[in-house]
VEXNU-680612 format. One line per field, with one value per residue: x, y, z of N, C-alpha, C in turn; residue number from 1. Coordinates in steps of 0.02 Angstrom, whole numbers, plus 32768, in hexadecimal, padded with zeros to 4 digits. Layout:
<atoms>
n_X = (X ...) .
n_Y = (Y ...) .
n_Z = (Z ...) .
ca_X = (X ...) .
ca_Y = (Y ...) .
ca_Z = (Z ...) .
c_X = (X ...) .
c_Y = (Y ...) .
c_Z = (Z ...) .
k = (NUM ...) .
</atoms>
This chain:
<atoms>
n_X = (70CE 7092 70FB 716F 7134 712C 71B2 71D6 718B 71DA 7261 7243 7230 7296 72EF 72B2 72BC 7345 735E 730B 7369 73E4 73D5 73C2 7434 747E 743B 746D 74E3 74E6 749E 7506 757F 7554 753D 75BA 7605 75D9 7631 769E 768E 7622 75C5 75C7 7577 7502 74D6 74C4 745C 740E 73E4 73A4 7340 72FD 72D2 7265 7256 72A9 7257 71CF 71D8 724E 725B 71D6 71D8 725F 7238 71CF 7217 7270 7203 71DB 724B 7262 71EE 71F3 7251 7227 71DB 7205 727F 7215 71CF 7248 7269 7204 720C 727F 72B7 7246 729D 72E7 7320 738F 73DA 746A 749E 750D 755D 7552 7524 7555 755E 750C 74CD 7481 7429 73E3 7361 734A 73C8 737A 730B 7326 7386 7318 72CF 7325 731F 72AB 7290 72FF 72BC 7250 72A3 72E1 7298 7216 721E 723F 71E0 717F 71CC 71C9 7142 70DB 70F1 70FE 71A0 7210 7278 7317 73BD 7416 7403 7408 7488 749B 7437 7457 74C2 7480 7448 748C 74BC 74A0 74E3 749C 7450 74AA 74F1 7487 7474 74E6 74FC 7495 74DA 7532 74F1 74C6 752F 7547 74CC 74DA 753E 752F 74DE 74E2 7535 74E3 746A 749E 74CA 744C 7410 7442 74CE 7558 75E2 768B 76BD 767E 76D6 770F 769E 7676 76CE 76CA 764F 7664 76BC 7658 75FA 764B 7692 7622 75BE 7612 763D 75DD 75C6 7636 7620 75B9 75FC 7665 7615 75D3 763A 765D 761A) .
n_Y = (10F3 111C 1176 110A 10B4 111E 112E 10B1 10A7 1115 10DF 105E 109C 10D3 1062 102A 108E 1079 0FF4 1003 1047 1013 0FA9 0FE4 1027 0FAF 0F87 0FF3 0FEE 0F6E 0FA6 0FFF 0FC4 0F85 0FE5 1011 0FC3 0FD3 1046 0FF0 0F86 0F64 0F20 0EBB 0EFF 0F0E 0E8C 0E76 0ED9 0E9B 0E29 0E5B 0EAB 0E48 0DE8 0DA1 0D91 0DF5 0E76 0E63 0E47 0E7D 0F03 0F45 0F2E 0F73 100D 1015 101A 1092 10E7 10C6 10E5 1187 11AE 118B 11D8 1240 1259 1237 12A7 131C 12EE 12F3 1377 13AE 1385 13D6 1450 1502 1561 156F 15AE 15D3 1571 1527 14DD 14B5 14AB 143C 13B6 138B 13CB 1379 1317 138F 139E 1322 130E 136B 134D 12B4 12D6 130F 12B4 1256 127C 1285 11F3 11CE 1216 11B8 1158 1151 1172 10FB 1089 1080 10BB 1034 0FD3 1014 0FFE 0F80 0F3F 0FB8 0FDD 0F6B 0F40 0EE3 0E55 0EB6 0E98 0EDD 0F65 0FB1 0FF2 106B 109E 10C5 1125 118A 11CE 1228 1292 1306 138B 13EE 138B 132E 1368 1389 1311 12EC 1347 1309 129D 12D3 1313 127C 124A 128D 1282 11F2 1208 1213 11B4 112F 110B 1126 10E4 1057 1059 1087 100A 0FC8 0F9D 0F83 0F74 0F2B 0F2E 0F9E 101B 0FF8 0FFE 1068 10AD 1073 108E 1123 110F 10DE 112F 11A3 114F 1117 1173 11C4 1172 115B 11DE 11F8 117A 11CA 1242 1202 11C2 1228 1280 121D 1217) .
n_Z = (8A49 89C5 89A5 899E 8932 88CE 88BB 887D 8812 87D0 87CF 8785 8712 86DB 86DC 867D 8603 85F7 85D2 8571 8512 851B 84C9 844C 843D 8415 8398 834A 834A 82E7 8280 8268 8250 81DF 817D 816A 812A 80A3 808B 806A 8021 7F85 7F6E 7FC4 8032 7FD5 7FE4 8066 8090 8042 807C 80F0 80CD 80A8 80E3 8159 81CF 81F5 81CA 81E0 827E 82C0 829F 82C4 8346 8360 8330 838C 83FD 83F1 8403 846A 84B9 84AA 84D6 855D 8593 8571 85D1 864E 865F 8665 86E8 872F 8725 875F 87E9 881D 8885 88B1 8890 881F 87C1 87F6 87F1 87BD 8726 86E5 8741 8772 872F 867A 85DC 8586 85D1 860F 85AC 8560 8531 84D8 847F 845F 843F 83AF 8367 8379 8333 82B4 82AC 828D 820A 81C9 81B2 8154 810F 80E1 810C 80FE 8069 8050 8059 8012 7F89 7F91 7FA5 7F93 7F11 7ECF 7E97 7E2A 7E7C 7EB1 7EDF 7EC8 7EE0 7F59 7F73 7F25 7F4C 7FC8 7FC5 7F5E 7FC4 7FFF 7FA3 7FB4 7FEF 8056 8096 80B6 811D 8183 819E 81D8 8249 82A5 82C4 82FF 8372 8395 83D7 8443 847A 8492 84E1 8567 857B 8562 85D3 8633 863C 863B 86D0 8706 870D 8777 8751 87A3 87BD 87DC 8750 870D 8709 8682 863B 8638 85E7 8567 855C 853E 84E0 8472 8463 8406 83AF 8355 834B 8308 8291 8251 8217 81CF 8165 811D 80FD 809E 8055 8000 7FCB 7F65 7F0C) .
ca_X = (70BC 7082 7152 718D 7122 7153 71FB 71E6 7191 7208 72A2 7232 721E 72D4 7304 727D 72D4 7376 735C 730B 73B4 7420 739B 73BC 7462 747A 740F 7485 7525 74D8 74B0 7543 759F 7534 7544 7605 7602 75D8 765F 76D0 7669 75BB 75A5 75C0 7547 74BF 74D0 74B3 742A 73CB 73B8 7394 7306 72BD 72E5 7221 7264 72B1 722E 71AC 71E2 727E 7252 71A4 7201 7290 71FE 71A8 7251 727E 71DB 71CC 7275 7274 71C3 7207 729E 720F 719A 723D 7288 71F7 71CD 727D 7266 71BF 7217 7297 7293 7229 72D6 7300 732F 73DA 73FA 7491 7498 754A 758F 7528 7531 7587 7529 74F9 74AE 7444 740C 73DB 7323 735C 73E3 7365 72CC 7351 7398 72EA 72A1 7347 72FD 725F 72BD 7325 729D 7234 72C7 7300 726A 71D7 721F 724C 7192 7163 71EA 71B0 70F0 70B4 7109 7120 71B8 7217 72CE 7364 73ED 745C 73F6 7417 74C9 748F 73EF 7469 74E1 7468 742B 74D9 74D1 748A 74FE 7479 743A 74E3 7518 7464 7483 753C 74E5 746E 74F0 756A 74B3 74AB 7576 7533 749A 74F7 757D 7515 748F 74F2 7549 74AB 7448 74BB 74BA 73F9 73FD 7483 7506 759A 761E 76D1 76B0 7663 76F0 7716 7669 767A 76FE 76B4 760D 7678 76BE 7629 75F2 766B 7692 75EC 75B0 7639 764F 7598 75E3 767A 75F7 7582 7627 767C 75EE 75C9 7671 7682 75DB) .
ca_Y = (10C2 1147 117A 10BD 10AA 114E 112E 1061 10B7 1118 10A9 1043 10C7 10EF 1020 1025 10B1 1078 0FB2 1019 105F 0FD5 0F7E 101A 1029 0F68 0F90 103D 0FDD 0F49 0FEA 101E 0F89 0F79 1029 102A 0F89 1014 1065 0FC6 0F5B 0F92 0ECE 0E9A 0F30 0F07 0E48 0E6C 0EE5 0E8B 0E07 0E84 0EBA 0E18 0DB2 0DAE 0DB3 0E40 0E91 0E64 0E47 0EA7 0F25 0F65 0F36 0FB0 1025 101F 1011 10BF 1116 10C6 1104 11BC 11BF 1173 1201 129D 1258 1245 12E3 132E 12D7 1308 13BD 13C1 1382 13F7 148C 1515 157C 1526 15E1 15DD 152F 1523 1486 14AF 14A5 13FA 139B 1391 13E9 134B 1307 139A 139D 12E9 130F 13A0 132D 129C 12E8 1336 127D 1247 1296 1271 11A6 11DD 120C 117E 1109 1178 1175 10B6 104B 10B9 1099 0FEA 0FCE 1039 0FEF 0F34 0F42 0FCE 0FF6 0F31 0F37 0EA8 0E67 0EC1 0E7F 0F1F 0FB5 0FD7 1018 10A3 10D1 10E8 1146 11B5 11EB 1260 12B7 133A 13B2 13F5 1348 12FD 139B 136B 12C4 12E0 1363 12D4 1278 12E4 1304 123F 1235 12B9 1249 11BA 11FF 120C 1180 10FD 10EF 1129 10A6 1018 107C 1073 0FBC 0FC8 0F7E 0FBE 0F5A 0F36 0F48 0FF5 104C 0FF7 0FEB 10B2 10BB 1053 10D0 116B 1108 10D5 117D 11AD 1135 1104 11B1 11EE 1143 117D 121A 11D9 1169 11F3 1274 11E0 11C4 126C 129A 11F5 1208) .
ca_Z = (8A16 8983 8985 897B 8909 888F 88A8 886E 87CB 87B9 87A9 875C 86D5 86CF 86C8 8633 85E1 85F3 85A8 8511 8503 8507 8488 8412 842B 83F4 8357 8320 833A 82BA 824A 8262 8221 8194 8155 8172 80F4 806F 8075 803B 7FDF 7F95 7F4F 8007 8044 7FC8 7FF4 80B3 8098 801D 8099 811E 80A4 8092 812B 8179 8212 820B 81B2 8206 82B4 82EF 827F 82CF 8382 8354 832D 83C2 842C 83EC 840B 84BA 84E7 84AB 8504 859C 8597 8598 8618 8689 865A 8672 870C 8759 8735 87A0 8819 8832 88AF 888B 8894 87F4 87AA 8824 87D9 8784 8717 86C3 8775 87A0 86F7 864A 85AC 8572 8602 861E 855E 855D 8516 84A4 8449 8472 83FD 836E 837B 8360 82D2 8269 829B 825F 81B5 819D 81B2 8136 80C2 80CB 811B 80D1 8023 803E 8061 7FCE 7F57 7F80 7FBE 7F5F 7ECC 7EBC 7E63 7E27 7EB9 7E97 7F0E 7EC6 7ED7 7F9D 7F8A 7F0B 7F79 7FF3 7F9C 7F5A 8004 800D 7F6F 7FC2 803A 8085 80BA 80DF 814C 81B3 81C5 8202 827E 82C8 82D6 8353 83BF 83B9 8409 848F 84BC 84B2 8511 85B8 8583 8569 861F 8664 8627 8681 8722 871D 8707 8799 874D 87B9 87E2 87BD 8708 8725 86E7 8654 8609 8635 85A6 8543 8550 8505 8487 843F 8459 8406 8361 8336 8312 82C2 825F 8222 81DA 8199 8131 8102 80D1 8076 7FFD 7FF2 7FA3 7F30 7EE0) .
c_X = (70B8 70C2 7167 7175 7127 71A3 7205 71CE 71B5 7254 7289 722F 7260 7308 72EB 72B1 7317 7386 7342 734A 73DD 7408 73BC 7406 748C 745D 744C 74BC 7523 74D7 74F0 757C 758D 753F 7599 7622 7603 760B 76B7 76C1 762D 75AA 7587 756D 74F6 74AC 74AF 7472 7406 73BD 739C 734D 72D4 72C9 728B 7227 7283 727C 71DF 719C 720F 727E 7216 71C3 722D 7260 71E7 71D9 726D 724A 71C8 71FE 7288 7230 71DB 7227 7271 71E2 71CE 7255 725B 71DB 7203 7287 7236 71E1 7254 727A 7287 726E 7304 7322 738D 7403 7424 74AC 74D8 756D 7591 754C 7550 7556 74F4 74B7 7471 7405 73FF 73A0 7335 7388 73CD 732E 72EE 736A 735E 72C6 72DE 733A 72C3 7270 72DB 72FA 7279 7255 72CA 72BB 723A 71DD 723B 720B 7173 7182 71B9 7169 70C4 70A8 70FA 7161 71EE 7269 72D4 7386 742B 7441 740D 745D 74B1 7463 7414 74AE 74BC 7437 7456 74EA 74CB 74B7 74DE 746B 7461 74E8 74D3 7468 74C0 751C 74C1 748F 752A 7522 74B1 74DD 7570 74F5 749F 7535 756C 74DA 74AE 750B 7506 7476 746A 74C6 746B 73EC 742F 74BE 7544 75C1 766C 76DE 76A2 7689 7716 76D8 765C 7680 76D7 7679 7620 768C 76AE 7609 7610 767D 766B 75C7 75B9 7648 761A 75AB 7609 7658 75E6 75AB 7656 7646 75CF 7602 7693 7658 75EF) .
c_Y = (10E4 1161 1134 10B6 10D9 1133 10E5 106F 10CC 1114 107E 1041 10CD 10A8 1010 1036 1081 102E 0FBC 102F 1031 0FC8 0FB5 1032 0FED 0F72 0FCF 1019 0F8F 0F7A 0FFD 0FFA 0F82 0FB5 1045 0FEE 0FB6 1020 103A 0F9A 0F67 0F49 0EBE 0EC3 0F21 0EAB 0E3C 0E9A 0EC5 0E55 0E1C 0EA7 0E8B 0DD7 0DBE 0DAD 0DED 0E6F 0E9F 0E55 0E77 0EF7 0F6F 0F7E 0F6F 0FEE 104A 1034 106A 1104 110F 10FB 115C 11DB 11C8 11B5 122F 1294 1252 1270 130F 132C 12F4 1366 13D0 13B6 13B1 1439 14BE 1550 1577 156A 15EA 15A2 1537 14E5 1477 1495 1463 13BA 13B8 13A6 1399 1321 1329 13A6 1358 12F2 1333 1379 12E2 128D 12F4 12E7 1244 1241 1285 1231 11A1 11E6 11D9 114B 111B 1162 112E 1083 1055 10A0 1061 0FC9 0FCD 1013 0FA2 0F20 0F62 0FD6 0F9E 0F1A 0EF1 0EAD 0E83 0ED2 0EB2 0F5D 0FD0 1018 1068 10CE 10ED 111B 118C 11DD 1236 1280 12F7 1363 13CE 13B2 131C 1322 138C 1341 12BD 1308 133D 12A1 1284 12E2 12B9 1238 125E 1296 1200 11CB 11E6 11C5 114E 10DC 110F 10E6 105F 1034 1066 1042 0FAD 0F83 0F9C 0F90 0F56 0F4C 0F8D 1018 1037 0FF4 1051 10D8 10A6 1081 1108 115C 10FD 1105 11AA 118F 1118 1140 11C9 11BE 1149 11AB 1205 11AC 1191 1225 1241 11B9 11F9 128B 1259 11F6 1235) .
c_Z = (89D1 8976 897D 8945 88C8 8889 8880 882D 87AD 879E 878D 870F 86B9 86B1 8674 85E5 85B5 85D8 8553 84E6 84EF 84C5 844F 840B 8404 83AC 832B 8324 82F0 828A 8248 8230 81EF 815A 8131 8137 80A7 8054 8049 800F 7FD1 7F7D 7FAE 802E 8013 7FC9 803B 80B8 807C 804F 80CE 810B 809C 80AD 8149 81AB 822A 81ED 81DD 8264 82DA 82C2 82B3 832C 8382 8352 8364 840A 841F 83F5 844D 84DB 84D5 84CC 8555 85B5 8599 85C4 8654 868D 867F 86BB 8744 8758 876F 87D9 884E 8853 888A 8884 8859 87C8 87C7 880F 87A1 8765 8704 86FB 877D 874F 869C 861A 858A 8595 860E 85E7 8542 8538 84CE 846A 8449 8425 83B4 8356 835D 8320 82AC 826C 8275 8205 819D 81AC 816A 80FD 80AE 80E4 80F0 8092 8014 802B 803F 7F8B 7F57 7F90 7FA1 7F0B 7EAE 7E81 7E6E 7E70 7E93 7ED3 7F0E 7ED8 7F22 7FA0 7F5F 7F1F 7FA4 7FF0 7F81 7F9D 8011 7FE4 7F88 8001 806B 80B6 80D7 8115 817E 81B3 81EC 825B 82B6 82E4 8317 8386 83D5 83CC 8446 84A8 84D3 84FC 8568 85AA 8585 85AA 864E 8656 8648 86C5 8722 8736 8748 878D 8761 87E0 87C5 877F 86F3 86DB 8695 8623 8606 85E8 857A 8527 851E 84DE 8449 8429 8419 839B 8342 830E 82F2 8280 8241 81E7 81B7 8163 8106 80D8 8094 8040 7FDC 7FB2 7F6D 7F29 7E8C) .
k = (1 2 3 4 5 6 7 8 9 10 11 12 13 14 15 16 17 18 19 20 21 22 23 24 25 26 27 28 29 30 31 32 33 34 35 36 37 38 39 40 41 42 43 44 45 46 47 48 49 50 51 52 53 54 55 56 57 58 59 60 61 62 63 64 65 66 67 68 69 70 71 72 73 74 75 76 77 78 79 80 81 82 83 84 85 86 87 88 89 90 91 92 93 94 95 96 97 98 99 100 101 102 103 104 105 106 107 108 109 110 111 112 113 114 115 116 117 118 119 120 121 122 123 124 125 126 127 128 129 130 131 132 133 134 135 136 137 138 139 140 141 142 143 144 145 146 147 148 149 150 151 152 153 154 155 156 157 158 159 160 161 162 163 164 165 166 167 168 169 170 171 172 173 174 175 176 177 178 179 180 181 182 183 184 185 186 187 188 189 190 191 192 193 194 195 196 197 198 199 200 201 202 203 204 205 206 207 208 209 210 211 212 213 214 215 216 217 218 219 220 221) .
</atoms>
């Protein structure tokens, strides 16, 4: 009974995880779109954030959700980690992980936390002083200033060249998180192998369509 019952927490824990995922991958491909707007129109770009700024539902609802959705699931990811190391044999010195799984896979926490803290920054940079611009500071709209806030984020090479960096760790924790996360939920059927593909290519052109942002306003500023 005390194993049925670990093991029902822990796919419980792992189902948990892996619906925070989806949730957060749904949220970075909306960013994504929005950011990639930038790069061809900054009217269009400060038209879609300003109501993204001052929509109260997003502000105050999917906002704090998103929030909370990103601190559940990089919790979730070291109490399982963690969890799955204990459980291995105490032999765990003979264990070779390169043989077993892919670098990615076994660096899930490592490009997980790194992954993390650059969320912790870009909320810092863009929510933080949305907050500040219209709550503290109280200053008057302006429906144009977004594209230049975000423009001036990339002046800096240091700061572009870490954000591009955050962004290959997040195509290596997407690479294994994303098709792990519909396995959890066992979604495995005929579809399988195309939602596979689908996994590395998001993997794949979402992160780097980050950079390609971040180096293309970098070098037209």
């Amino acid at each position: 009974m005390a194993k049925s019952t670990m093991l029902k927490s822990s796919i419980a824990k792992k189902v948990a995880m892996a619906l925070s995922g989806i949730f957060l991958i749904t949220f970075l491909s909306l960013h994504f779109f929005i950011n990639m707007i930038s790069v061809f129109s900054a009217e269009t770009f400060n038209t879609m954030s300003h109501f993204m700024g001052y929509n109260p539902v997003i502000q105050f609802v999917m906002q704090p959700v998103l929030i909370a959705g990103v601190v559940f699931h990089f919790v979730m990811g070291i109490v399982l980690e963690l969890k799955n190391k204990s459980a291995r044999p105490i032999s765990y010195v003979k264990y070779n992980g390169a043989a077993n799984a892919s670098w990615a896979s076994r660096n899930m926490i490592v490009s997980g936390l790194v992954v993390l803290a650059f969320i912790g920054l870009h909320f810092y940079d863009f929510w933080v002083q949305e907050i500040t611009y219209k709550y503290i500071d109280g200053n008057v709209i302006d429906a144009t200033r977004y594209y230049p806030e975000l423009v001036a984020k990339f002046v800096s090479p240091v700061r572009t060249g870490l954000y591009c960096l955050a962004f290959v760790l997040l195509a290596l924790h997407l690479w294994h998180g994303f098709n792990s996360s519909f396995q959890s939920v066992g979604f495995n059927n005929k579809f399988s192998k195309s939602l596979h593909k689908l996994g590395y290519a998001f993997a794949i052109i979402v992160p780097f369509g980050f950079i390609f942002i971040a180096l293309f306003h970098h070098f037209n500023n």
